[in-house]
PDBQT receptor file of N, H, CA, C and O in Angstrom, charges set to zero:
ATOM      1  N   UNK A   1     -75.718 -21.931 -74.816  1.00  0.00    +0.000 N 
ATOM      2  CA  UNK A   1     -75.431 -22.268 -76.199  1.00  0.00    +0.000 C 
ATOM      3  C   UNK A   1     -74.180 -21.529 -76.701  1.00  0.00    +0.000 C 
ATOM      4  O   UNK A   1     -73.455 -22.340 -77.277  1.00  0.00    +0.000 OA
ATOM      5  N   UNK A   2     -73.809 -20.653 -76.698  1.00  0.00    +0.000 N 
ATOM      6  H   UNK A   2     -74.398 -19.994 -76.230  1.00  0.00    +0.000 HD
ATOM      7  CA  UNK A   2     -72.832 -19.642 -76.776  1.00  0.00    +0.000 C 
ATOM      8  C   UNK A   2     -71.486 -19.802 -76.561  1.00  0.00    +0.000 C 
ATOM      9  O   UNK A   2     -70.481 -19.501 -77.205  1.00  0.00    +0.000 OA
ATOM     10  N   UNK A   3     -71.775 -20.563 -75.082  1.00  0.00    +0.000 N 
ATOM     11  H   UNK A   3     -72.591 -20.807 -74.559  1.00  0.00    +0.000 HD
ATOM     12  CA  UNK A   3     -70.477 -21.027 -74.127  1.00  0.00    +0.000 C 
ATOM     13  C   UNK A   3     -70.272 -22.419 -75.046  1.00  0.00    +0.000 C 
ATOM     14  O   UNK A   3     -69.071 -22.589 -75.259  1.00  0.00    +0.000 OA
ATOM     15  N   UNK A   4     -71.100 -23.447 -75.640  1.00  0.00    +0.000 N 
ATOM     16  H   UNK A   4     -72.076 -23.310 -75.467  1.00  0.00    +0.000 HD
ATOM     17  CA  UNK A   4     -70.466 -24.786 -76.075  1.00  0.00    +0.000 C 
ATOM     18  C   UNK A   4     -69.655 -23.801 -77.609  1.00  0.00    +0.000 C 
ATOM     19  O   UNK A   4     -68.492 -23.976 -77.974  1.00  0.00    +0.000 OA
ATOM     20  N   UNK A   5     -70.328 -23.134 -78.053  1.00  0.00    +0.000 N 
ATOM     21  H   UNK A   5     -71.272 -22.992 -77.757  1.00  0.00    +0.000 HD
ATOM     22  CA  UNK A   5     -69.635 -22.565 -80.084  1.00  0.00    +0.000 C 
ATOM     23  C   UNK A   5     -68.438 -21.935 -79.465  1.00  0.00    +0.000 C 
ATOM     24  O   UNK A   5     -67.600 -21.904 -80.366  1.00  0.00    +0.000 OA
ATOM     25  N   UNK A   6     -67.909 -21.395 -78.334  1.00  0.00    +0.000 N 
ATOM     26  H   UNK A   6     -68.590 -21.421 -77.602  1.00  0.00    +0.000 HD
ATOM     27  CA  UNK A   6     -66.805 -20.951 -78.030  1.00  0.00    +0.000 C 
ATOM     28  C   UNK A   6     -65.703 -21.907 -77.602  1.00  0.00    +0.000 C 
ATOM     29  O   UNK A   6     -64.549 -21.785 -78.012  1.00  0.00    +0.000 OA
ATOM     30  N   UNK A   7     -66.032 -22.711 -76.899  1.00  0.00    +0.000 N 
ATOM     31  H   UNK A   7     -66.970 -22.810 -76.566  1.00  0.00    +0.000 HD
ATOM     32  CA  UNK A   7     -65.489 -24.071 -76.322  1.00  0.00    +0.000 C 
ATOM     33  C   UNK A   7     -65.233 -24.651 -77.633  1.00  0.00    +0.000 C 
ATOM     34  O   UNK A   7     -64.104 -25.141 -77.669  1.00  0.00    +0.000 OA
ATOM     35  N   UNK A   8     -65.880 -24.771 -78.725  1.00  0.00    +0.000 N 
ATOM     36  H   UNK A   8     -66.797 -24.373 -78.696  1.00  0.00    +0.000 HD
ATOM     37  CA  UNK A   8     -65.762 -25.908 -79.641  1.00  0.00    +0.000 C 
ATOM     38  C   UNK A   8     -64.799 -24.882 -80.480  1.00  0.00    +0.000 C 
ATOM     39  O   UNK A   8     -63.753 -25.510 -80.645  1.00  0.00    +0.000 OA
ATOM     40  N   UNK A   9     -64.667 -23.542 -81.109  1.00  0.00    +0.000 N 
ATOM     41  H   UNK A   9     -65.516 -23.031 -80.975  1.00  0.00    +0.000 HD
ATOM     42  CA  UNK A   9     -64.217 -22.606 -81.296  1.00  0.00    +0.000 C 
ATOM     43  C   UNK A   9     -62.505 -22.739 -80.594  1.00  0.00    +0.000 C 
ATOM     44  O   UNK A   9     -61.626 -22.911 -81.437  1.00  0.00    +0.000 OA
ATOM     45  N   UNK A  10     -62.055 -22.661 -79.090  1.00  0.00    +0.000 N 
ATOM     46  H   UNK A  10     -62.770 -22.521 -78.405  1.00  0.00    +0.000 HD
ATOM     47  CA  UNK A  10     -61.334 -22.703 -79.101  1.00  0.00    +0.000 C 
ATOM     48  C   UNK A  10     -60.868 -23.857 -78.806  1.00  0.00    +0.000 C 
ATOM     49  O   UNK A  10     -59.876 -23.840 -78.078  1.00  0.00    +0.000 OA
ATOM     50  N   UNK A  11     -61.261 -24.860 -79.133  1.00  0.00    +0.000 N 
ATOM     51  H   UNK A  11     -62.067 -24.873 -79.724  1.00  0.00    +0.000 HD
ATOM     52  CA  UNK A  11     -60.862 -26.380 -79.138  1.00  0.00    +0.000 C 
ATOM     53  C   UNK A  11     -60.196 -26.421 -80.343  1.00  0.00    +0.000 C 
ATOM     54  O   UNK A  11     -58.985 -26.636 -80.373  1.00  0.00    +0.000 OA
ATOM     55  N   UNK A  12     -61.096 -26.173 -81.720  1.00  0.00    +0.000 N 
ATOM     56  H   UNK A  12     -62.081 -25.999 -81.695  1.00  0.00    +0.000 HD
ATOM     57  CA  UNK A  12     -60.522 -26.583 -82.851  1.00  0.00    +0.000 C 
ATOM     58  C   UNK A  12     -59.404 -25.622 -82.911  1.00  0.00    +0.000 C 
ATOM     59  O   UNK A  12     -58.409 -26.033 -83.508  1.00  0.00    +0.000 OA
ATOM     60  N   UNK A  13     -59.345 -24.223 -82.337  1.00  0.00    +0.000 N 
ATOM     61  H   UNK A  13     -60.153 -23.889 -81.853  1.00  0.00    +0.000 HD
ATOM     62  CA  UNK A  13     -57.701 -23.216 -82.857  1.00  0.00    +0.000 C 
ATOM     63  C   UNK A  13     -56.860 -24.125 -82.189  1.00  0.00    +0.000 C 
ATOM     64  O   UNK A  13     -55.746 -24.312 -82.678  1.00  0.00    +0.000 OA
ATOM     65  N   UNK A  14     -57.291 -24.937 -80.801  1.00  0.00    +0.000 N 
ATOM     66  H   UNK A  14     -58.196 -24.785 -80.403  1.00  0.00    +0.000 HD
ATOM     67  CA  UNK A  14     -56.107 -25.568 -80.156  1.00  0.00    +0.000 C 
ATOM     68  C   UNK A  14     -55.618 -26.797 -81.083  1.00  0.00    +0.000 C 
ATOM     69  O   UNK A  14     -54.456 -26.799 -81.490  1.00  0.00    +0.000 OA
ATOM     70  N   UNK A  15     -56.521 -27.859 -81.422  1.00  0.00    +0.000 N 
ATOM     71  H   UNK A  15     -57.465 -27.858 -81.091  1.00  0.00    +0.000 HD
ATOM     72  CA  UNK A  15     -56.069 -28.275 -82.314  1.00  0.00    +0.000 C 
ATOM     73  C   UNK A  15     -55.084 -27.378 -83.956  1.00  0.00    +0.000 C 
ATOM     74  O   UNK A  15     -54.049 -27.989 -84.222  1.00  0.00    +0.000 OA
ATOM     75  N   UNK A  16     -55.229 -26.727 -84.451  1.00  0.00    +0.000 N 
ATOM     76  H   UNK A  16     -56.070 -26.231 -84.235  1.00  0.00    +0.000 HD
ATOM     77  CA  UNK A  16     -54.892 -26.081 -85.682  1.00  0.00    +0.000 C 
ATOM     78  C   UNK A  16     -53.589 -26.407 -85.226  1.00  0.00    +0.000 C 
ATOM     79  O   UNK A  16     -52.842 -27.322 -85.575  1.00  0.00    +0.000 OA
ATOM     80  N   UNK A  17     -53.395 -25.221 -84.125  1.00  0.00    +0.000 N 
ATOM     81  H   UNK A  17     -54.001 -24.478 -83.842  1.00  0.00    +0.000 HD
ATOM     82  CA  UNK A  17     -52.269 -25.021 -83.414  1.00  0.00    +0.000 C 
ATOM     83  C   UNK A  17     -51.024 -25.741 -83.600  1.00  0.00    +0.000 C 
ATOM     84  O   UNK A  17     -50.014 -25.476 -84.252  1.00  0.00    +0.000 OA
ATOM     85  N   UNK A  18     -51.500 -27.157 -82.534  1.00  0.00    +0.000 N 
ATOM     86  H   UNK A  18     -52.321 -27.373 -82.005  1.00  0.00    +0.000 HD
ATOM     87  CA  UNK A  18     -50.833 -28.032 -82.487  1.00  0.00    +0.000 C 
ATOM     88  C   UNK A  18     -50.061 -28.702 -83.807  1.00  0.00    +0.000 C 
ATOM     89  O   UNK A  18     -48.886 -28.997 -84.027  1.00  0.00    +0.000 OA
ATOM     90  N   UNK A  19     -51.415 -28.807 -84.652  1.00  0.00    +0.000 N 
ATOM     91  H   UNK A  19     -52.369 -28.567 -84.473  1.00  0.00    +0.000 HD
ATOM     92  CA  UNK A  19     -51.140 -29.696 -85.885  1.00  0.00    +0.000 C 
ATOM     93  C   UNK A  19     -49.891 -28.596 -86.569  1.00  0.00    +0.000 C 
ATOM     94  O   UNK A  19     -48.808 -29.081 -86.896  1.00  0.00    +0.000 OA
ATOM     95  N   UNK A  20     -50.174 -27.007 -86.753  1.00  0.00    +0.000 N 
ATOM     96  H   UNK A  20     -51.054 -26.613 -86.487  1.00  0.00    +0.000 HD
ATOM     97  CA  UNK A  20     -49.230 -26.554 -87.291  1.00  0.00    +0.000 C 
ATOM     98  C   UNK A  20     -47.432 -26.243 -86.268  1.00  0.00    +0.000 C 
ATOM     99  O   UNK A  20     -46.337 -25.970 -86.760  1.00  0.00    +0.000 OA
ATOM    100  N   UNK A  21     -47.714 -26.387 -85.144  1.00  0.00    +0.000 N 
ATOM    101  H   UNK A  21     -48.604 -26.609 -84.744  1.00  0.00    +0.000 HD
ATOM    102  CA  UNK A  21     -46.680 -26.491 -84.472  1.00  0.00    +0.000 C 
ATOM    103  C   UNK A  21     -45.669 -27.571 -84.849  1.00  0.00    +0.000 C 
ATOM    104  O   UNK A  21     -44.495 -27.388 -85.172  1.00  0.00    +0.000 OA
ATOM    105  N   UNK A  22     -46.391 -28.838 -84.742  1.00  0.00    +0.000 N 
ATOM    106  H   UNK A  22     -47.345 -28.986 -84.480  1.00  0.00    +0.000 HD
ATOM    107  CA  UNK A  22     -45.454 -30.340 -85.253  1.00  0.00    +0.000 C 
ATOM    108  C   UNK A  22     -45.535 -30.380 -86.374  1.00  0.00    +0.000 C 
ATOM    109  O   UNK A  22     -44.815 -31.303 -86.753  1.00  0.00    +0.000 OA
ATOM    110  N   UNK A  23     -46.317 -29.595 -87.727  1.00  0.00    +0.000 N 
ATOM    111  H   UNK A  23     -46.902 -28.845 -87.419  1.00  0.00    +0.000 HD
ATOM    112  CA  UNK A  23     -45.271 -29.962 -88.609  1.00  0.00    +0.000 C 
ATOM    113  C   UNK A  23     -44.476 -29.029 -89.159  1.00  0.00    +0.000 C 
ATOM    114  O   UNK A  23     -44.236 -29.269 -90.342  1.00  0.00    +0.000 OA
ATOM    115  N   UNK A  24     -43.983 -28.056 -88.738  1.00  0.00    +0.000 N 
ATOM    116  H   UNK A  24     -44.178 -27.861 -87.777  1.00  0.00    +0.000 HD
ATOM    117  CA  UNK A  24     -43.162 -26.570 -88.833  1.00  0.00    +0.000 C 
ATOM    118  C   UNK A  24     -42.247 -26.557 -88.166  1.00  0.00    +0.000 C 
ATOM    119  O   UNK A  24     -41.340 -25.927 -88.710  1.00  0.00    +0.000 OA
ATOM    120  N   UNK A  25     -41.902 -27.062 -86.920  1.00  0.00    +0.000 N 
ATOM    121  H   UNK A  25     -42.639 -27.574 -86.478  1.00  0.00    +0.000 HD
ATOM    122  CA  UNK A  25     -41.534 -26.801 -86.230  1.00  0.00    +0.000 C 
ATOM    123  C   UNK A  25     -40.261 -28.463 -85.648  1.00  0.00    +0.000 C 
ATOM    124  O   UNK A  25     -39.444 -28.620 -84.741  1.00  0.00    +0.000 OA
ATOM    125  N   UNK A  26     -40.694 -29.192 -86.606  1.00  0.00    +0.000 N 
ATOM    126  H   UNK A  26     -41.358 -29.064 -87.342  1.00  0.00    +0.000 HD
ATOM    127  CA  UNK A  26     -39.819 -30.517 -86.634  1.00  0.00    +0.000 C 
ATOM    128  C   UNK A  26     -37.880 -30.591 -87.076  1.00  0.00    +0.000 C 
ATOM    129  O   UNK A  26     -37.108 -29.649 -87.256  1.00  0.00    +0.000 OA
ATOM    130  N   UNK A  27     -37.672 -31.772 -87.119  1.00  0.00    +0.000 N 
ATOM    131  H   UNK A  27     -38.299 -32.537 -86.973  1.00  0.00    +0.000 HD
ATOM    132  CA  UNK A  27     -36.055 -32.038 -87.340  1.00  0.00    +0.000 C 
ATOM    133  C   UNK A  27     -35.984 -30.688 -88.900  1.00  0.00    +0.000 C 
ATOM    134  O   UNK A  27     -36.880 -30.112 -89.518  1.00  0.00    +0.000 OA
ATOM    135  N   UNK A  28     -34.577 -30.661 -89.003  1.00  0.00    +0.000 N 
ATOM    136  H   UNK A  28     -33.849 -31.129 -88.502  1.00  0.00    +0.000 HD
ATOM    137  CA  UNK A  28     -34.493 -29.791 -90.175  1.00  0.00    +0.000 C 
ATOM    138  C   UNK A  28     -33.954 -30.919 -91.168  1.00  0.00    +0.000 C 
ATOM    139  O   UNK A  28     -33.362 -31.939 -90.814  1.00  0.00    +0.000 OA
ATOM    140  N   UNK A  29     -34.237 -30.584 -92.351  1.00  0.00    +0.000 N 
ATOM    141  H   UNK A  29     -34.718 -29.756 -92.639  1.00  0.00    +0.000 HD
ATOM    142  CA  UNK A  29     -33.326 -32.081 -93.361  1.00  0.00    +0.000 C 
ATOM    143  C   UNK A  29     -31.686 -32.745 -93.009  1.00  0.00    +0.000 C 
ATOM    144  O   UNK A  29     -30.603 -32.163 -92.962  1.00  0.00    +0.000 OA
ATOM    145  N   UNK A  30     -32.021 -34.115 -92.806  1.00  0.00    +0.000 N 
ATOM    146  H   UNK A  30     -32.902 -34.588 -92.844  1.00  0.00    +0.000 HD
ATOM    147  CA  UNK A  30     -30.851 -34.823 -92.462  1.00  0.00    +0.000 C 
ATOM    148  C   UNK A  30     -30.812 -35.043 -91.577  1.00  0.00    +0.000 C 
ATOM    149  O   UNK A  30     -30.095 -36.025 -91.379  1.00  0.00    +0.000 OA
ATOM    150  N   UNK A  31     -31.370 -34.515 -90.484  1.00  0.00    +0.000 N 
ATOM    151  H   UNK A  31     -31.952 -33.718 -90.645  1.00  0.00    +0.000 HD
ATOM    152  CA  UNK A  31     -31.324 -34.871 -88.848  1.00  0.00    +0.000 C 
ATOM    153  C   UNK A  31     -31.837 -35.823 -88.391  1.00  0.00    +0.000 C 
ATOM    154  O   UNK A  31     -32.841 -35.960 -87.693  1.00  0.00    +0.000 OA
ATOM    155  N   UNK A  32     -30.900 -36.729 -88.926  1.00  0.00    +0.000 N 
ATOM    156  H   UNK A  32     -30.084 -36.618 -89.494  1.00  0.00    +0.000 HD
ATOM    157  CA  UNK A  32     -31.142 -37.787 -87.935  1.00  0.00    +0.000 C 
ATOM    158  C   UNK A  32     -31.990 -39.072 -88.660  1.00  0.00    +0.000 C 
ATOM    159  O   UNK A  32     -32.213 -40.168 -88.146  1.00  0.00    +0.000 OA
ATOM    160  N   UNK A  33     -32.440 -38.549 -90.164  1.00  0.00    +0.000 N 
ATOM    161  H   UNK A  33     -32.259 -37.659 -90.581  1.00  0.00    +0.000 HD
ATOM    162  CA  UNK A  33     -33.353 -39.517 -90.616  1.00  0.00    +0.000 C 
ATOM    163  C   UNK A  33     -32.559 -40.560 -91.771  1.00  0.00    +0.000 C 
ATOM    164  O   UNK A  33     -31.495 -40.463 -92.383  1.00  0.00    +0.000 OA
ATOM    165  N   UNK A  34     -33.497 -41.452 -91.737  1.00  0.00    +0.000 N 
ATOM    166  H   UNK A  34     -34.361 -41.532 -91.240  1.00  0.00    +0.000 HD
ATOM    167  CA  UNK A  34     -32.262 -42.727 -92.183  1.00  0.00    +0.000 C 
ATOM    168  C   UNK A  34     -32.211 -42.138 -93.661  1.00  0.00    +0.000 C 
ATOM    169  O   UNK A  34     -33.000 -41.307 -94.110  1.00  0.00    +0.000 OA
ATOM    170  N   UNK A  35     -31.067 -42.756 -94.382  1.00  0.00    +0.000 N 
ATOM    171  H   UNK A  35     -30.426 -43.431 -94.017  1.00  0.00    +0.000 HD
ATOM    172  CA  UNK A  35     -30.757 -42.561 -95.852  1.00  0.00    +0.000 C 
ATOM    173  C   UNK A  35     -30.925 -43.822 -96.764  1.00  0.00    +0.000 C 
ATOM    174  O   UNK A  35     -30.490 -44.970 -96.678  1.00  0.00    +0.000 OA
ATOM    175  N   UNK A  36     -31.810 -43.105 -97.771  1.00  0.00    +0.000 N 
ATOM    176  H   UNK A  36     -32.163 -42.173 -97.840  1.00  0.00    +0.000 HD
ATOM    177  CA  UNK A  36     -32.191 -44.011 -98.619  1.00  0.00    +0.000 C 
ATOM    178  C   UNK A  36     -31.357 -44.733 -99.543  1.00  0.00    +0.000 C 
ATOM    179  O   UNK A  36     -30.483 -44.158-100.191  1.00  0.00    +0.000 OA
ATOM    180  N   UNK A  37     -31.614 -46.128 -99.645  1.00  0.00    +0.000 N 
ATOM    181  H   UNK A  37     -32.324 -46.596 -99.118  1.00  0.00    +0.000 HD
ATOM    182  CA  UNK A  37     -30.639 -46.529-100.814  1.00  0.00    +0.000 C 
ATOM    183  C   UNK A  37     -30.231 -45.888-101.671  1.00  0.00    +0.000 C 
ATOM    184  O   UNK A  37     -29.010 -45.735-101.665  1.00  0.00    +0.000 OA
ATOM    185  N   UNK A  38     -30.873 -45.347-102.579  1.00  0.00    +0.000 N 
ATOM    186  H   UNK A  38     -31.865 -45.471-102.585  1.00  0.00    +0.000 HD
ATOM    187  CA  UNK A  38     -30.509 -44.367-103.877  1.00  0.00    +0.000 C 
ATOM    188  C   UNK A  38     -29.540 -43.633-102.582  1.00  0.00    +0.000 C 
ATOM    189  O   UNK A  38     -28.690 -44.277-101.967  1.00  0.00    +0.000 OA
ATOM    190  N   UNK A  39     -29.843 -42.216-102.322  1.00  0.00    +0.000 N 
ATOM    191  H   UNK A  39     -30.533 -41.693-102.822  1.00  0.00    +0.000 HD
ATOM    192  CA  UNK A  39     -28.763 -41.180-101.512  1.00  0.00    +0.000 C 
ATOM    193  C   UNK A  39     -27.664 -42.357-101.198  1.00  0.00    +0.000 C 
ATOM    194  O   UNK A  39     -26.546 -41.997-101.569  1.00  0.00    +0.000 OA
ATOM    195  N   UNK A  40     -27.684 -43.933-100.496  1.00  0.00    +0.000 N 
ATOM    196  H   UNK A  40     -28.592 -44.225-100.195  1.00  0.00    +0.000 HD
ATOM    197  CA  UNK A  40     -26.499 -44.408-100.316  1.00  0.00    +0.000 C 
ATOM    198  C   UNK A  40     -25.743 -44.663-101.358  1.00  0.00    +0.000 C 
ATOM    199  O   UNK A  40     -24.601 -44.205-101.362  1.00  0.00    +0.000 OA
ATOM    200  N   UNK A  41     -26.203 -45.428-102.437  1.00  0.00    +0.000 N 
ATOM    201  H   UNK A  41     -27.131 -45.800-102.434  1.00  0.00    +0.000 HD
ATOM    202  CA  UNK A  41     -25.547 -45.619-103.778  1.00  0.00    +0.000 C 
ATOM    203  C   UNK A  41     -25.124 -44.042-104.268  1.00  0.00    +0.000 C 
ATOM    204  O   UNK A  41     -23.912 -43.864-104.148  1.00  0.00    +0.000 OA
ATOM    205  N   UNK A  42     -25.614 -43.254-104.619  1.00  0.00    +0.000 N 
ATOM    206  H   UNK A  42     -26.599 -43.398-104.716  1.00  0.00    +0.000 HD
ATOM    207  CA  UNK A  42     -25.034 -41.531-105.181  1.00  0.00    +0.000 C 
ATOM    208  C   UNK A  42     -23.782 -41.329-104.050  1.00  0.00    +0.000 C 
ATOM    209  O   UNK A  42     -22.881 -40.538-104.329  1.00  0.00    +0.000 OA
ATOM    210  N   UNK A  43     -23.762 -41.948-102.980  1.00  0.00    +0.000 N 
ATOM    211  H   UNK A  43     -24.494 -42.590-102.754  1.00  0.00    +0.000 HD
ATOM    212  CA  UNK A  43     -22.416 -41.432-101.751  1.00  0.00    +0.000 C 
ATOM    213  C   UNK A  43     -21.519 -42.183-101.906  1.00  0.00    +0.000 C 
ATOM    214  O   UNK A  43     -20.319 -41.911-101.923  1.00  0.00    +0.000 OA
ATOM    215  N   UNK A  44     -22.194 -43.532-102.077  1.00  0.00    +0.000 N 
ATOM    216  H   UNK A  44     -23.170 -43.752-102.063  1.00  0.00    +0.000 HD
ATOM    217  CA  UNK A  44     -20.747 -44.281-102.974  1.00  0.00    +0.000 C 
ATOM    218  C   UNK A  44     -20.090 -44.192-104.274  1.00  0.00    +0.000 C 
ATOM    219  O   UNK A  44     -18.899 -44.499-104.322  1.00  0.00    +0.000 OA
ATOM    220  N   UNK A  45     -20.722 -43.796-105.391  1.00  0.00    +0.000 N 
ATOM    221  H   UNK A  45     -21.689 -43.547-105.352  1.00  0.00    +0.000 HD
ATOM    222  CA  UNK A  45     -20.021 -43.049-106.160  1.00  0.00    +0.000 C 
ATOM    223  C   UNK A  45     -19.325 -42.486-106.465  1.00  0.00    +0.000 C 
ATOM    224  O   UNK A  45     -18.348 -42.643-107.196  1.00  0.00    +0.000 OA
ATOM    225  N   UNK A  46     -20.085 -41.023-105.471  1.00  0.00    +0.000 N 
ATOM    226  H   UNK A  46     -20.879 -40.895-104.877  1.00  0.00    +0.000 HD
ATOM    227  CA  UNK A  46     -18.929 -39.661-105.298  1.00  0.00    +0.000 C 
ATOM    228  C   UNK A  46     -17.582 -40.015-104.542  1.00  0.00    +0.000 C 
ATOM    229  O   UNK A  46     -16.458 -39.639-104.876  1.00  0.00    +0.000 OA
ATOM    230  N   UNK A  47     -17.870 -40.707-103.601  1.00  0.00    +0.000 N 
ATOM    231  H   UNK A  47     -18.783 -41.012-103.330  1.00  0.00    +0.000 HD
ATOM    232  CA  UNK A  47     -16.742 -41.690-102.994  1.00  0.00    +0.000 C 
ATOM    233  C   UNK A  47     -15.786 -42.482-103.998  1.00  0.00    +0.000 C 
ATOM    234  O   UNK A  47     -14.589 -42.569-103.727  1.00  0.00    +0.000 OA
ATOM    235  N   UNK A  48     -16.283 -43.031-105.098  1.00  0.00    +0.000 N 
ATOM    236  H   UNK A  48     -17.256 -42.960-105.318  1.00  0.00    +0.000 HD
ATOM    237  CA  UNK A  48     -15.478 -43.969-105.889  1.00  0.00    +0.000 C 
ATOM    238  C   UNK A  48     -14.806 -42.445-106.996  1.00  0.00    +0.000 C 
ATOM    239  O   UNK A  48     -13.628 -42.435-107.353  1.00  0.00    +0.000 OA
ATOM    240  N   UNK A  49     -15.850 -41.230-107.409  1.00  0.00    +0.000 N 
ATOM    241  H   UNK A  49     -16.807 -41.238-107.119  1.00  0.00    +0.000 HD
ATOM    242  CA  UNK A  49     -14.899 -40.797-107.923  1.00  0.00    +0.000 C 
ATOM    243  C   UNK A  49     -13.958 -39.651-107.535  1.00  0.00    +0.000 C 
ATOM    244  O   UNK A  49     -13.117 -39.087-108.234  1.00  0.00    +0.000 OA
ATOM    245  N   UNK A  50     -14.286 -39.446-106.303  1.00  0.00    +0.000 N 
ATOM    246  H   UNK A  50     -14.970 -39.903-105.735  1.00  0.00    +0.000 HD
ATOM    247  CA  UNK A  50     -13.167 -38.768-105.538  1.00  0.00    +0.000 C 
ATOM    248  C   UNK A  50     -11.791 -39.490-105.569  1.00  0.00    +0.000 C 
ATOM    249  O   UNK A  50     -10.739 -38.921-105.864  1.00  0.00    +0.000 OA
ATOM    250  N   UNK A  51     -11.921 -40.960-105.194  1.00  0.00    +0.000 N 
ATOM    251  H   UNK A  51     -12.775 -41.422-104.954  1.00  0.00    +0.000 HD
ATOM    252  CA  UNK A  51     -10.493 -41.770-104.895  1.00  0.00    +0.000 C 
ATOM    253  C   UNK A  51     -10.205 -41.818-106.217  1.00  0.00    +0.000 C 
ATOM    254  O   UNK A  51      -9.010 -41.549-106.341  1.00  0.00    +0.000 OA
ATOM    255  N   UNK A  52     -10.774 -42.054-107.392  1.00  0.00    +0.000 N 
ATOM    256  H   UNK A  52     -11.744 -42.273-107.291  1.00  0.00    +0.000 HD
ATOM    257  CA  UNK A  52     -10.072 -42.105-108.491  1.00  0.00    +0.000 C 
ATOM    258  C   UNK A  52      -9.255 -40.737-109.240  1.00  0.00    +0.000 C 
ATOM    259  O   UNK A  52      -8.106 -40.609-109.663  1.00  0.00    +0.000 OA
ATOM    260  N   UNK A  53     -10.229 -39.967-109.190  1.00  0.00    +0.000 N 
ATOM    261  H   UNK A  53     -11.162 -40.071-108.846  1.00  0.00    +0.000 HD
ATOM    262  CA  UNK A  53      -9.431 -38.593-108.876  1.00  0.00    +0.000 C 
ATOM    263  C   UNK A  53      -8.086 -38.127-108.363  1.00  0.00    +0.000 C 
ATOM    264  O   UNK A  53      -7.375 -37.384-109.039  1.00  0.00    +0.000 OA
ATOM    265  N   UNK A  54      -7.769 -38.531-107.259  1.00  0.00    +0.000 N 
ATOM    266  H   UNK A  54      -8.348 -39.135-106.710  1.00  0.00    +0.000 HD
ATOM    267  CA  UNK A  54      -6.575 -38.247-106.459  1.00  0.00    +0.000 C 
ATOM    268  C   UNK A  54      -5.910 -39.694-107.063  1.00  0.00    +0.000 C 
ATOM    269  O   UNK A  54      -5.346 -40.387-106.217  1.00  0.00    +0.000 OA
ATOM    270  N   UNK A  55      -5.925 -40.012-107.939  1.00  0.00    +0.000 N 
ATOM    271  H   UNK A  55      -6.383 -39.449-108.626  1.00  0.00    +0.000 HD
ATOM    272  CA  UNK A  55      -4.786 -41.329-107.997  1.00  0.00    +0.000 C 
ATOM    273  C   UNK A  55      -3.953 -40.300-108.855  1.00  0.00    +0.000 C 
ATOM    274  O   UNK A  55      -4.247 -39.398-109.640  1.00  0.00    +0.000 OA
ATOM    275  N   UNK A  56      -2.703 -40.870-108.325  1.00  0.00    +0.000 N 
ATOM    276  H   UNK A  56      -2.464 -41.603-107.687  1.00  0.00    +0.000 HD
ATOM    277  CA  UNK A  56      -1.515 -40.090-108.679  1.00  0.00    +0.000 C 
ATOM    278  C   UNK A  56      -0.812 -41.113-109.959  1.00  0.00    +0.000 C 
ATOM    279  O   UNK A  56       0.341 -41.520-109.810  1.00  0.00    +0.000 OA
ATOM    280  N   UNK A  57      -1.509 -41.430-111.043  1.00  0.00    +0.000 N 
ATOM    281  H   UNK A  57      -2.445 -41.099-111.164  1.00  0.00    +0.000 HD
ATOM    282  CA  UNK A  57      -0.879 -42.218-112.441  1.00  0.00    +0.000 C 
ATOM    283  C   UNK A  57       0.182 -41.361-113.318  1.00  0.00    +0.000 C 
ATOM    284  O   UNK A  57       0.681 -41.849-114.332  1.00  0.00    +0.000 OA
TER     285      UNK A  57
């Protein structure tokens, strides 16, 4: 009886483990993940007012 509460014991730390390994331990922001409309529209913006900026009138 002893031997299954230890087994089940270190089953679930192995699980914990894992679960806290993948989600800690993942991409860091921006890597690699797609960009949302909004973030695309705000990049075109800054884009539209950068070039307007540098116009030499």
């Amino acid at each position: 009886m002893l031997w299954l509460i230890l087994e089940a014991c270190a089953a679930f730390f192995a699980l914990v483990f894992i679960v806290w390994w993948t989600m800690f331990s993942g991409r860091k922001e921006h890597n690699g993940r797609p960009v949302s409309a909004r973030q695309k529209e705000q990049q075109k913006r800054q884009q539209a007012r950068e070039t307007t900026d540098n116009d030499p009138r």
